[in-house]
N, C-alpha and C positions, 0 to 999 in steps of 0.2 A: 504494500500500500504506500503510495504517494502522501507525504502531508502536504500543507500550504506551503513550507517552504523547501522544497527537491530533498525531503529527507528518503529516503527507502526503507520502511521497517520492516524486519527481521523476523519469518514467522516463529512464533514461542522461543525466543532467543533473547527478548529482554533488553535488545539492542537494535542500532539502526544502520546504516550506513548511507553515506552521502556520495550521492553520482555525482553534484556536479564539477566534484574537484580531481584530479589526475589518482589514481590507485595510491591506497595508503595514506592519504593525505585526511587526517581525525578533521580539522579546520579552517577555514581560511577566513578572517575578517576584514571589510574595507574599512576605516573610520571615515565619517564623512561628516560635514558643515551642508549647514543652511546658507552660505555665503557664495559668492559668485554663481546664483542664481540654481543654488543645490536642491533647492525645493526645504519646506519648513519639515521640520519634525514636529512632536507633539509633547505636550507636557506631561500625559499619562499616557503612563505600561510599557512595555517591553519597547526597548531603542531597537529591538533588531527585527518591528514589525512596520517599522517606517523606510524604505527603500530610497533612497538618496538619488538624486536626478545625476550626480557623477559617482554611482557606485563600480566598483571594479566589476563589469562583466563575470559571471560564476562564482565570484566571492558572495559570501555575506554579510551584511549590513550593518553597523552600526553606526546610525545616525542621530547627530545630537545639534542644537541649535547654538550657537558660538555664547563661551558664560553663561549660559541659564543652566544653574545648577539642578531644575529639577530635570532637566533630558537626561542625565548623567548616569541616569538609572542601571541596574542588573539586565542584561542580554540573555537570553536565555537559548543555546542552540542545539536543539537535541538532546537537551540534559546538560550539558554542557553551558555554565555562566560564565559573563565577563563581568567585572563591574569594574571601572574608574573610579578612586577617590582621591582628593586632595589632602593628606590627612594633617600636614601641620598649619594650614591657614585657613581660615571661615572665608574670604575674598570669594565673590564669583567669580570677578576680573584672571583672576590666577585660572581660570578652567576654559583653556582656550579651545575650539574648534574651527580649522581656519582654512579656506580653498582659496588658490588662487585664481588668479582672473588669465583667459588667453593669452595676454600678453607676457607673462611670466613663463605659462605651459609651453609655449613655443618653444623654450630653450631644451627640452626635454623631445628628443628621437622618438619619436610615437610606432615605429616601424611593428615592434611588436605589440599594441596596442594596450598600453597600460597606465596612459597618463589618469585614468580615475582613478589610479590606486596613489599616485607621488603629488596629484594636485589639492590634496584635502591632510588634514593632518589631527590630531585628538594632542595635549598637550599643556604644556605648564607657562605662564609669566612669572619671571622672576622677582620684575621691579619693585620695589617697594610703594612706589607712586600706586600700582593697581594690586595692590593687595602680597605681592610675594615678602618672600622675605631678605631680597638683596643678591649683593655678589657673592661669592661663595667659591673658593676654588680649592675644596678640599681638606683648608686646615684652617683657613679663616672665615669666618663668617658664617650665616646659616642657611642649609641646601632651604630649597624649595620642594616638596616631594609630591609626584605622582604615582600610584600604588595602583598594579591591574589585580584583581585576583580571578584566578581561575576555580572554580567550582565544581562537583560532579563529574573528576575526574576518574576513572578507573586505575587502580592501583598498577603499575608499571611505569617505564623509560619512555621518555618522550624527548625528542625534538623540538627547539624551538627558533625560527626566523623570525625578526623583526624588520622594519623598514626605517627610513629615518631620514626622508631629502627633501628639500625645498626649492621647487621650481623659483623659488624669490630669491630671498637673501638668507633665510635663518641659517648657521652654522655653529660647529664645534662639537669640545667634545664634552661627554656625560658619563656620569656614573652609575652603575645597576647592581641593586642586590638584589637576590632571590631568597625566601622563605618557606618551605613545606611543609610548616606547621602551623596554617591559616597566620600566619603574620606575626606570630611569637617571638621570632626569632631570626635574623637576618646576616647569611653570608654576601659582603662584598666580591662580584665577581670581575673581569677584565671591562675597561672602559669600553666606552664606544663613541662614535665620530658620525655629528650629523652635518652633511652635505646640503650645497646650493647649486643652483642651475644657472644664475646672471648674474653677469658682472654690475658691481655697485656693490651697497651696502654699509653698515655703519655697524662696526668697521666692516671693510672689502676682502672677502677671503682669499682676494687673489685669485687673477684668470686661471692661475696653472693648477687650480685646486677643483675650477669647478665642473662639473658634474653631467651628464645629459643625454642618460639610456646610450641602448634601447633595453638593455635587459635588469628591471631593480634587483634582481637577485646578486648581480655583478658588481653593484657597488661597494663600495669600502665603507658604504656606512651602514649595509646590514649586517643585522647583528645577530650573530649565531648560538647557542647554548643547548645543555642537555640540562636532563632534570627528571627524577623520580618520583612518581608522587604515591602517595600512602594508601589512597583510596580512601581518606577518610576525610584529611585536613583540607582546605581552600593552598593550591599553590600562589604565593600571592607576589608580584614583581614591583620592586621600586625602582625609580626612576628619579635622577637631578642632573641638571646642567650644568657644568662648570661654568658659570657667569662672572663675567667681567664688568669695569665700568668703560670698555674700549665701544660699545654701544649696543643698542637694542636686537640688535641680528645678533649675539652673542648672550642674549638675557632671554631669549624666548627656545624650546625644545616641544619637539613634535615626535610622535610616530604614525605615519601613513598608515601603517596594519601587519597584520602578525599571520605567519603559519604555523599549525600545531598537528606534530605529527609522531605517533608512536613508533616507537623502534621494533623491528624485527622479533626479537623475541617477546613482544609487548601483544602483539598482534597473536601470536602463536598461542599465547597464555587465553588471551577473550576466545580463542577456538575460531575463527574465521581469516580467511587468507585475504580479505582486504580491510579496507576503515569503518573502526568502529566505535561508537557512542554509545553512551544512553540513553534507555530510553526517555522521551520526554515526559515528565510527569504529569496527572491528569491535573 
């Protein structure tokens, strides 16, 4: 059986599996804005029953309206949640959703068709002016934190892609911890580097830095990781920008969207030779 959203469930298996993403592949999410004409979200229920006018073709949706804290809701895919929070500032201003406009997407090789996944971004403000909490570059000052957690995981190894480029200007790099015990507890794991598409900026990352398909998988700012989860706890990821006061393109951090995929023997354990879920609750 078909649901509403291309899920395939599993007869008496308890589970689901998702056609529209390539074998093996547990999830795929765009983040999307209401901005450069993305179409509105809504204030109530599930962010990922609102489909975004630049969603990533076969991915799934998570559309939020740029700072309105209440979009920011739990996604729910097949069992599987996402939720965004901001956890050290009350600030809406800090809960960015942000697309750009054609004129920026132009800089970005569309050959393989993927500018709705690099043109919209989910993400943090730093500045103090709108609510963050400052520069921050590891030893001084106080990060800014955005937090995903993943929910309804089934106990095994998993794969994780992120994304992180800006057809504009935002750049640099950022810090990421991981927690697999719903958020108790957090190991610091290797930086990561988010990319721009056009020259300019404040400050300018430099032409020789910047960035412009066709493949996001290929860029040097996605970000790769493993991770176990318990089957019980929320896996739950943070996220800060090393911010400067060199300017605003260096105080702002995004991520485009994420892949989630279990590993081989991960797949083997649920008893089914391709991707699998759970089921979605009644």
């Amino acid at each position: 059986m078909i649901d509403e959203k291309g899920y395939l469930f599993g007869c008496g298996s308890g589970l689901l599996m998702a056609t529209s993403a390539s074998a093996g592949i547990v999830l795929q999410v765009d983040f999307n804005s209401n901005q450069d004409s993305g179409g509105d979200s809504s204030t109530a229920g599930d962010p990922s029953l609102f489909v975004a006018n630049h969603n990533q073709p076969g991915w799934s949706s998570y559309h939020a309206d740029h700072e309105v804290t209440a979009e920011f809701g739990t996604a729910n895919y097949g069992g599987i949640t996402v939720t965004p929070a901001w956890p050290n500032t009350t600030d809406n201003r800090v809960q960015q959703s942000i697309d750009r406009s054609a004129t920026y997407d132009a800089s970005w090789d569309n050959a393989a068709g993927d500018i709705d996944l690099v043109t919209d971004f989910i993400g943090i403000d730093t500045r103090t002016g709108n609510g963050g909490n400052g520069d921050w570059d590891g030893v001084s000052g106080t990060p800014t934190y955005m937090t995903l957690a993943l929910g309804g995981l089934a106990a095994g190894d998993y794969d994780w892609t992120s994304f992180h480029h800006d057809t504009e200007h935002v750049h640099g790099p950022f810090a990421v911890w991981l927690s697999t015990d719903g958020g108790g507890t957090f190991a610091q794991l290797a930086d990561g580097l988010m990319t721009d598409g056009t020259t300019g900026g404040t400050p300018d990352s430099g032409d020789d830095a910047l960035e412009g398909g066709p493949d996001p998988y290929l860029l040097p700012s996605t970000y790769r990781m493993s991770f176990a989860a318990n089957g019980t706890d929320d896996v739950v990821l943070r996220w800060a920008p090393y911010s400067d006061a060199a300017g605003v393109h260096r105080q702002i951090w995004g991520m485009n969207g994420f892949e989630l995929v279990p590993e081989p023997a991960t797949i083997a354990l649920l008893g089914l030779g391709g991707l699998l879920l759970r089921r979605r609750r009644s």
